[in-house]
N, C-alpha and C positions, 0 to 999 in steps of 0.2 A: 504494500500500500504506500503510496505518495506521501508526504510529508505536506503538512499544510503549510501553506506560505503567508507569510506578512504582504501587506500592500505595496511593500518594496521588493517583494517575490523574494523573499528570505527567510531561514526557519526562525528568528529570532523575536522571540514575545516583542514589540515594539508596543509606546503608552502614546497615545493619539488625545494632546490634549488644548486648548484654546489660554489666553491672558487676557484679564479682563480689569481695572483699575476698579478696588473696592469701595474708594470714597476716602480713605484713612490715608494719613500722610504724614512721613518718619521727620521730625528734624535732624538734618546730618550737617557738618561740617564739613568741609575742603579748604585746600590750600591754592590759591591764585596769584599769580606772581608775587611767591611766597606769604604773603598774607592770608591767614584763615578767613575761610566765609561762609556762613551759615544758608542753606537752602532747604527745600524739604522732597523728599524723594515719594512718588505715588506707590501706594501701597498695592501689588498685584495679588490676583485671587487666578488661581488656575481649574480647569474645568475639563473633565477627562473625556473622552469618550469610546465607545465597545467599536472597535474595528467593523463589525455588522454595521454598525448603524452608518460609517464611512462609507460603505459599501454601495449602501443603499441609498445615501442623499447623493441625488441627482439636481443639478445646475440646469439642464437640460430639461427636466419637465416640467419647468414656471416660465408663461410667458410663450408668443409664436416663435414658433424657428421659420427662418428663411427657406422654404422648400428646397430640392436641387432643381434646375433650371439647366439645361446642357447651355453652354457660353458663357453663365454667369460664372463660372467658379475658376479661379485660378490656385493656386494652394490655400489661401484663406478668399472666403465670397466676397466677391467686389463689394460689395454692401458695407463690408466693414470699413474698405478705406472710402469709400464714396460719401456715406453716412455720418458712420458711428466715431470717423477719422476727427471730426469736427466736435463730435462730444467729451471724444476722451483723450484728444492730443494724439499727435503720432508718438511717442516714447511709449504709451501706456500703447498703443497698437502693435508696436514693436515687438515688446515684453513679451506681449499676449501670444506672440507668434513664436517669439523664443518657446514659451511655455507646452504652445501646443506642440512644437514639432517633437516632444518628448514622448504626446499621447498616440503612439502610434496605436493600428487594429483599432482593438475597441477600448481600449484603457481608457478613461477621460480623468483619469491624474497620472502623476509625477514627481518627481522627486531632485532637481536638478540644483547643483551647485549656485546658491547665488553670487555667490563672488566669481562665477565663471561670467554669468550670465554679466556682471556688473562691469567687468573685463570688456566683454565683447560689445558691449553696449556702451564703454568708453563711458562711465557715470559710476556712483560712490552706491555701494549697498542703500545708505541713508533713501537716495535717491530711487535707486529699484524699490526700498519700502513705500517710496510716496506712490507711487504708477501701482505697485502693486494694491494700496489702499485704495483706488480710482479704479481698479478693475474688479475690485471686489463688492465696493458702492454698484457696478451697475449688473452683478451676477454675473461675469465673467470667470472670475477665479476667489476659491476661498479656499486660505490656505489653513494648515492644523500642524502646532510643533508635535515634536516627536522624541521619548526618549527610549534607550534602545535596557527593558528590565532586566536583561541577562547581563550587562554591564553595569549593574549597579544605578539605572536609572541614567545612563549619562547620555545629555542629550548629542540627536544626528540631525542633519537636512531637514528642515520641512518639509512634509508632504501636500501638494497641490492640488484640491481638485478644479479640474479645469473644463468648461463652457466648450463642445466641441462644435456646436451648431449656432449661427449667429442669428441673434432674436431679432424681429423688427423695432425699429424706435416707437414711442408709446406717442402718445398724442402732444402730450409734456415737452418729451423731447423735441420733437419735429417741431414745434412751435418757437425752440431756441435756436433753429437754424438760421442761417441767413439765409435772404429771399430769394436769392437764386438755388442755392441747394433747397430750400422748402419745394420751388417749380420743378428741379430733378426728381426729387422722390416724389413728388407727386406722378410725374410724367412715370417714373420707375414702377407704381402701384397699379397704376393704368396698365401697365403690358405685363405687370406679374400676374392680373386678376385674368386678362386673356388665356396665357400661357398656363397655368395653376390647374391643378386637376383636383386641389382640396381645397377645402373651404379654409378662407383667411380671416385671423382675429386680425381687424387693422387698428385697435388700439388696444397693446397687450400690454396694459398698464399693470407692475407686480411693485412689490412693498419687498427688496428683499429682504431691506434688515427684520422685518418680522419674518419672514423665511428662516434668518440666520437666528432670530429668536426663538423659533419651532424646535430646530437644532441642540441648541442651545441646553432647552430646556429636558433634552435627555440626558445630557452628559454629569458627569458625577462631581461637584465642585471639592474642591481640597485646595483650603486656603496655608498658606505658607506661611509659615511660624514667623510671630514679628517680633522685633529686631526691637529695644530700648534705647534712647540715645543714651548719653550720659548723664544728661540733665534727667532724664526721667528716671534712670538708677537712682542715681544719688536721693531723687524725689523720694521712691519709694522705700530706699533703704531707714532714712527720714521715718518716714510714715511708722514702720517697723519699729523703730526703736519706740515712738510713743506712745504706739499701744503695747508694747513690753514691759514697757516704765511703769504704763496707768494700771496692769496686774499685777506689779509686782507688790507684796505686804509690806508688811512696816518690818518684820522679822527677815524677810529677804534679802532687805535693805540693809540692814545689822549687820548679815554675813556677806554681802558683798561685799561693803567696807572694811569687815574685817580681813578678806580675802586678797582685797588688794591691799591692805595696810603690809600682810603679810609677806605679801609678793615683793614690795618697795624695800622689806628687810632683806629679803634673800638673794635679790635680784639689783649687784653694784651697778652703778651709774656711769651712762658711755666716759671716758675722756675725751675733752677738748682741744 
C-alpha cells in the first residue's frame, strides 16, 4: 500500500496553519542609532487547520469563471491582462503567473520559494507580500504557513492555494474601469454571450473575506504564549510581594527578622 502524502506530496505530518493579530500589544524596546526606543509589537494568534479541509477549499467554486473560448487563451486568458491587469496592477499579475505555473494537471496549489520568486521578479519579499495581499483581496491566491511536526514543529515554504480559472469582474469592479476599457469589456460580453454554450452570471459579485471567514472558522486556534516586558515583571513581581506581606502574621514577622538578624551574624560583609 502507498504511503499517504502531505500537500507537498511528502510522507511528513506537515501543520497547515493561518496569523491573525489578536488585538493585544507587547511593549518592547530596541536600540536605534544606538539609543533605546520603546514601540509595541502586535500580538499574533495562530489558527490550525486539518489538511482535509485544505483539500477541499476551492478558490475556484465562488464566483463565474471565464469559460474556454478556443482564441481566447494564451497560457493565462486574455481577460486577465485585458481586465483584471487594471484592477490589480501588473506585478500582482505577474506573481499570479509565477504562482500558477507551479499548478501544473490538476493541482490548484503550491508550494514555491519566495525568495526565488522575489529574485526573478527583481523586488524584496516585503514587496511579493504586498501583491501577494492584493491577490488574495480578490480570491486569487490564499496562502497557509506550514510547519513541518516531525521536525519538531519547524516551520517550511508556504503553501499556496491558487485560482486556476479566471472569474469575471463583478459589476463593482467594471464600474472602476476607465471608459475605454469599460466599452472593451462591454464589447468582450457581447461576443462571449454569442460564442458561450453556458449560461453567464454577468455580475458574480462574492465577499471573499467572508469566504476566508467560513474557513476560518474550522481551523483550530492556539494562541502563543505571551511574552512580559520588563516593566510588566517587575509590575507583577511588585504585586507579589504585597499580597505576601498582607498574609503574613505578626508571628511570621518575628521570625523573619529574626532570621535575617541571624543571617547579618553569620554572613561577613563584602570588602570595599
Amino acid at each position: 500500500m502507498s504511503e499517504m502524502k502531505n500537500l507537498k506530496e511528502g510522507s511528513a505530518r506537515l501543520l497547515y496553519y493561518r496569523e491573525r493579530p489578536t488585538g493585544n500589544r507587547t511593549p518592547k524596546t530596541r536600540i536605534v542609532k544606538g539609543k533605546p526606543q520603546a514601540y509595541f509589537e502586535e500580538e499574533l494568534e495562530r489558527i490550525y487547520f486539518n489538511e482535509e479541509d485544505i483539500r477541499k477549499f476551492s478558490l475556484d467554486k465562488h464566483g463565474q469563471n471565464v469559460p474556454y473560448v478556443d482564441g481566447h487563451m494564451t497560457i493565462i486568458n486574455n481577460y486577465m491582462f485585458d481586465y483584471w491587469g487594471y484592477i490589480l496592477g501588473a506585478e500582482a499579475i505577474a506573481l499570479y503567473a509565477h504562482l500558477k505555473r507551479y499548478c501544473y494537471g490538476e493541482k490548484d496549489f503550491c508550494w514555491p520559494n519566495l525568495e526565488l520568486i522575489s529574485y526573478k521578479m527583481k523586488m524584496s519579499r516585503n514587496t511579493v507580500k504586498k501583491y501577494l495581499s492584493i491577490l488574495e483581496d480578490h480570491g486569487f491566491v490564499y496562502h497557509f504557513n506550514v510547519q513541518n511536526a516531525d521536525l519538531n514543529n519547524t516551520n517550511e515554504s508556504p503553501l499556496f492555494k491558487v485560482r486556476k480559472k479566471v472569474p469575471l469582474l463583478s459589476q463593482e469592479l467594471c464600474d472602476q474601469l476607465p471608459q475605454v476599457l469599460q466599452v472593451d469589456h462591454e464589447k468582450y460580453l457581447t461576443k462571449l454571450l454569442t460564442t458561450c454554450e453556458h449560461e453567464l452570471d454577468l455580475d458574480p459579485s462574492v465577499d471573499y473575506s467572508s469566504l476566508y471567514d467560513d474557513l476560518i472558522e474550522k481551523g483550530n486556534v492556539r494562541r502563543k504564549t505571551r511574552q512580559l516586558s520588563l516593566f510588566e515583571i517587575d509590575k507583577e513581581a511588585a504585586l507579589k510581594r504585597r499580597i505576601l506581606e498582607s498574609e503574613q502574621s505578626e508571628a511570621d514577622k518575628v521570625r523573619w527578622q529574626a532570621f535575617l538578624s541571624e543571617m547579618r551574624n553569620k554572613i561577613s560583609k563584602p570588602y570595599l
